[in-house]
ZAMARGU-4260 file (C-alpha; in steps of 0.2 Angstrom, whole numbers, plus 5000, padded with zeros to 4 digits):
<rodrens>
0) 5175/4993/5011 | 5163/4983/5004 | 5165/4964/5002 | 5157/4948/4997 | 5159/4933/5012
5) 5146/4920/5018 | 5138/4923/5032 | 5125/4911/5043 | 5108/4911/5037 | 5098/4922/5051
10) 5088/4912/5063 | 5070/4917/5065 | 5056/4919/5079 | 5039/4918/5082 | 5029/4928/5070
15) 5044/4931/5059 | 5049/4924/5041 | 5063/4920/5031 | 5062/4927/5014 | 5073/4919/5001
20) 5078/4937/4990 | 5080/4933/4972 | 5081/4951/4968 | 5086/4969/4976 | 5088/4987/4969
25) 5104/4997/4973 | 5097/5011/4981 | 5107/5030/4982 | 5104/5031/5002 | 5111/5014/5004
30) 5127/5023/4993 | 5129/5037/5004 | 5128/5026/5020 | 5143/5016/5011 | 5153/5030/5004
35) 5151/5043/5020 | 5152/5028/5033 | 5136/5034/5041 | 5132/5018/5050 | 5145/5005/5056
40) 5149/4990/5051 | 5146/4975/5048 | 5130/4978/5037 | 5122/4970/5026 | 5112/4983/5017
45) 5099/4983/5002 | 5081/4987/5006 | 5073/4985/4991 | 5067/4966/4991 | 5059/4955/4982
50) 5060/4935/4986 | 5050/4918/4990 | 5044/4915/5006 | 5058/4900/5012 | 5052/4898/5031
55) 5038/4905/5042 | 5038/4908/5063 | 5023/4902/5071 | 5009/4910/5071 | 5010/4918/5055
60) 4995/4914/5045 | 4996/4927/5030 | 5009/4922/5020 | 5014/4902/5018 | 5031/4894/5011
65) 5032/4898/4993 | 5025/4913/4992 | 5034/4927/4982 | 5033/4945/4994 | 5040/4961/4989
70) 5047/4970/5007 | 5046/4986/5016 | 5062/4989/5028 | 5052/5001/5040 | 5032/5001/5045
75) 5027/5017/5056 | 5017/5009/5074 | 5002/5019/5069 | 4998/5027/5087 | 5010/5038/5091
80) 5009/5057/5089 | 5019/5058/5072 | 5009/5044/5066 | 4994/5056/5070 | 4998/5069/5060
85) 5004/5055/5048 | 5021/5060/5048 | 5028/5039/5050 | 5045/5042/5046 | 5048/5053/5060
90) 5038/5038/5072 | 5052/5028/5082 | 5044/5013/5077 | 5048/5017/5058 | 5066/5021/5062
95) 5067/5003/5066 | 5076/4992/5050 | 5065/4977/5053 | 5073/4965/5041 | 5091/4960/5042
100) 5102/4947/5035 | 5112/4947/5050 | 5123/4961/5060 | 5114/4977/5065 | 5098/4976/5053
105) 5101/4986/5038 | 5089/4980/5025 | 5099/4962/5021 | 5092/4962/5003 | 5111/4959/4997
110) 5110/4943/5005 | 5101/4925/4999 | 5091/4924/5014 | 5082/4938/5025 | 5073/4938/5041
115) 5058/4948/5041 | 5052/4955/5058 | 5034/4952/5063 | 5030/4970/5062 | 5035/4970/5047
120) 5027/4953/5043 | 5010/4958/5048 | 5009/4977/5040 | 5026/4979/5026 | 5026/4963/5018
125) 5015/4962/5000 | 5012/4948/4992 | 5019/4948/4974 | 5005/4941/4959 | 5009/4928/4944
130) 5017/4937/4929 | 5027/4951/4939 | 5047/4948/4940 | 5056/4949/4954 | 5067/4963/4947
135) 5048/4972/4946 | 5043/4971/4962 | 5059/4976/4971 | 5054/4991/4964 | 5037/4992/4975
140) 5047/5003/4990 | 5055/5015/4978 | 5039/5018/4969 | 5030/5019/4986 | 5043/5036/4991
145) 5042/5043/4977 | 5023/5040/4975 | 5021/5050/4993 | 5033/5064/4987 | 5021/5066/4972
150) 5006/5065/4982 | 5013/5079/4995 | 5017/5092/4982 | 4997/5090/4978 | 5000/5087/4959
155) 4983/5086/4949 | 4978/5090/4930 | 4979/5107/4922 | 4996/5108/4931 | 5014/5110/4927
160) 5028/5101/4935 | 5046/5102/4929 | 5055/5086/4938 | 5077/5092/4941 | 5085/5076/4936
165) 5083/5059/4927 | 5090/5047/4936 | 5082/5030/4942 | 5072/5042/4955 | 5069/5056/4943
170) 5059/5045/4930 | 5049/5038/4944 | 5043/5052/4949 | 5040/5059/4931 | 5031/5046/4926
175) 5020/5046/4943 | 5017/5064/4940 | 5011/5060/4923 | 4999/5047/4930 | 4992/5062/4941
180) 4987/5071/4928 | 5001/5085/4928 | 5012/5091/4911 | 5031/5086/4914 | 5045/5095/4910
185) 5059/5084/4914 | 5079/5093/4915 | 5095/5084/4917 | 5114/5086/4909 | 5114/5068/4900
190) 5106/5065/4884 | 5105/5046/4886 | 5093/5053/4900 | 5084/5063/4892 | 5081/5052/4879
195) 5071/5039/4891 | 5063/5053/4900 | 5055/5056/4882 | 5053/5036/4881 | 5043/5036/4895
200) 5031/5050/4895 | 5036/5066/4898 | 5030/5079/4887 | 5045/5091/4883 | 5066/5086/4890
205) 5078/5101/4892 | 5096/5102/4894 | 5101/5108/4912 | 5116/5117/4904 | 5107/5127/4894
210) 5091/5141/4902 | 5081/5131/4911 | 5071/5142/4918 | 5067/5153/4903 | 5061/5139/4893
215) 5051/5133/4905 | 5043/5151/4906 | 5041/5149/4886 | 5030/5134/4889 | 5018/5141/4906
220) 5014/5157/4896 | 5029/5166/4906 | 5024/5162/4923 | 5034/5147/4928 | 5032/5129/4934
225) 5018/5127/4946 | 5027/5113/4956 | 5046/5107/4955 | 5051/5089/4961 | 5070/5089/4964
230) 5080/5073/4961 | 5094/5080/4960 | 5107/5087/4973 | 5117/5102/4974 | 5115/5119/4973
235) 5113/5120/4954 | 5099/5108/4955 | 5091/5120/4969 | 5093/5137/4958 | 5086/5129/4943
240) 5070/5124/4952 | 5068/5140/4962 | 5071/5152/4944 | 5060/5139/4933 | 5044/5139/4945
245) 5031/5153/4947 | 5027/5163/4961 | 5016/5154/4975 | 5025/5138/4966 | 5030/5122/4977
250) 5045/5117/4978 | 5049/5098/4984 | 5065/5090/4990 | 5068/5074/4987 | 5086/5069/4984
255) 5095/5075/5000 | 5095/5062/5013 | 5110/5062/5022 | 5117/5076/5034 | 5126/5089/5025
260) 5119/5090/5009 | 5116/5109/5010 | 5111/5124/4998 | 5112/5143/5001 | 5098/5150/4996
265) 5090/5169/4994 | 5075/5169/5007 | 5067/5186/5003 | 5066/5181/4987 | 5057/5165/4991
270) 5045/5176/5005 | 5041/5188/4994 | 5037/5177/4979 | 5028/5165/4992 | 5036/5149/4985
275) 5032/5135/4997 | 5050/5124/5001 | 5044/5108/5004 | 5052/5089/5010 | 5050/5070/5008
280) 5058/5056/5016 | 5056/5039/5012 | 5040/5027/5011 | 5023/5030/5017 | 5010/5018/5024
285) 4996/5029/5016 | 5000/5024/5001 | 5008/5007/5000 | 4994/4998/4992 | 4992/5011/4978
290) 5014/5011/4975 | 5011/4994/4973 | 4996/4992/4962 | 5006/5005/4951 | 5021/4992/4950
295) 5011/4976/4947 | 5000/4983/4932 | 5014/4989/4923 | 5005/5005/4924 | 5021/5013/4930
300) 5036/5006/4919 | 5048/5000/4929 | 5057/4986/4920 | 5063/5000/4905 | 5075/5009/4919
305) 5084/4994/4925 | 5100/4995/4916 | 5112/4983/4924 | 5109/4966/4932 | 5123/4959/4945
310) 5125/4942/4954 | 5125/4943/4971 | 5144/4937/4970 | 5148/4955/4963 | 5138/4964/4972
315) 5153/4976/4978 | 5155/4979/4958 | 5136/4984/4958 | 5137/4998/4971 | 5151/5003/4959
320) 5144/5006/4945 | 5127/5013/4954 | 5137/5025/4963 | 5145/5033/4948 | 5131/5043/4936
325) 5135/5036/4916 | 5126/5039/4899 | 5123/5019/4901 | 5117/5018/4921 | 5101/5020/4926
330) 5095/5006/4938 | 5107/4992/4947 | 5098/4977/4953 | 5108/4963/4961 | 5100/4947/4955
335) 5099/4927/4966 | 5103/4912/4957 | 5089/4902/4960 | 5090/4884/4971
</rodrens>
């Protein structure tokens, strides 16, 4: 049950901060934590933040009082052996939630105030520029996954990508794959959609009712999709990406993040075709610099897929509506009354 109550505002240590949030992006994995009670409560979740510096630990010398920060929940340590094969959300370190409004961390962005942890001080917290809103930069950590999901399926010119969904997560990474050079062919069941997939760059939208897969074929000179990025879940999502990509083809899931989200799936048919099954998981320290350069130049549109603003006082009627897909929703972001 989700409900709105005050709470203390967290206490901080050396090398710590106290980030007052004015805005935070309901996120589908925070959703699924809610609706399928995968972590006990009390929790304060919401991990995609954007505030003002209110109070700094001592000893921190990069950021002062005043400052607007945009902040990353986990940071990998950087020495151990997945962070050597730069696998960082499989480090220990990462699993870590290093910013909490209180209780057992869990992202705390749903709260006015946020204590940042110093690891996540020293290497996940990025300063925020003049001119960028607030309901911009939350969107920094989404970009950042779906920027290393993009970068994973090794996306380049003269390649064909078809994106499975159009959701919040969907048009991100449309429009990422669009900045690497790929043609997009976007799919989803709503028109509304559809309709700002097209709005935002992708270069032919199909109706996932109808023959994906042929008409995809139609547009790659019968071969098929050289990559597909699925943000969607289910097994319909899953056979529509495998039919619509060529052989040799990678196929990248994005969407499933919570035990039990499962597909069957026909295995000599992937062998034999050679189509590569690929996965991604949350952010990435290799490219969080590039994520949010992306976000603070406008040069991925974030703004255009927010499509409802909450006060933090109805943030149980934001999860709501996030949680239910709609012609109408797109992006949820819970918004701070300023001091």
């Amino acid at each position: 049950m989700l409900r709105v109550e005050d709470i203390p505002v967290p206490r901080i240590g050396p090398g710590e901060m106290l980030v007052r949030v004015e805005a935070c992006g309901v996120c589908g994995t925070d959703i699924k934590k809610v609706e399928r009670g995968l972590l006990a409560p009390p929790r304060v979740f919401g991990h995609e933040t954007a505030g003002v510096v209110a109070r700094t630990g001592a000893g921190v010398t990069r950021f002062s009082e005043g400052q607007r920060v945009a902040l990353h929940h986990h940071i990998p340590c950087g020495s151990c052996f997945y962070c050597s094969l730069k696998a960082h959300a499989q480090c220990e370190t990462y699993k870590k939630n290093g910013t909490t409004a209180g209780f057992e961390p869990a992202g705390g962005g749903m709260a006015e105030y946020v204590r940042v942890m110093d690891w996540i001080v020293d290497r996940g917290t990025i300063a925020v520029p003049d001119g960028v809103l607030a309901e911009e930069a939350a969107f920094v950590e989404p970009v950042n996954t779906c920027l290393k999901a993009v970068k994973g399926a090794g996306l380049g010119k003269g390649q064909t990508v078809l994106v499975v969904g159009q959701g919040p997560i969907g048009l991100l990474l449309m429009q990422l794959a669009r900045w690497s050079g790929a043609g997009v062919i976007t799919s989803d069941t709503l028109s509304s959609r559809l309709e700002a997939s097209r709005r935002l760059g992708a270069d032919v939208v199909l109706d996932a009712r109808g023959d994906v897969a042929q008409e995809v074929r139609g547009l790659t000179d019968g071969r098929g999709a050289d990559v597909a990025l699925l943000a969607a879940v289910g097994q319909a999502a899953f056979d529509q990406a495998v039919a619509a990509t060529r052989p040799a083809a990678r196929i990248v899931v994005f969407a499933a993040t919570s035990p039990g989200e499962s597909v069957s799936a026909d295995l000599g048919a992937l062998c034999r075709a050679e189509k590569q099954l690929l996965t991604s998981y949350s952010a990435s320290v290799e490219v969080q610099d590039l994520a949010a350069q992306l976000v603070f130049s406008r040069e991925i549109r974030v703004r255009e897929l927010i499509s409802h603003r909450f006060p933090l006082e109805a943030a149980a009627q934001a999860f709501e509506v996030a949680a239910k897909p709609a012609p109408a929703v797109l992006k949820v972001v819970v918004e701070m009354a300023r001091p």
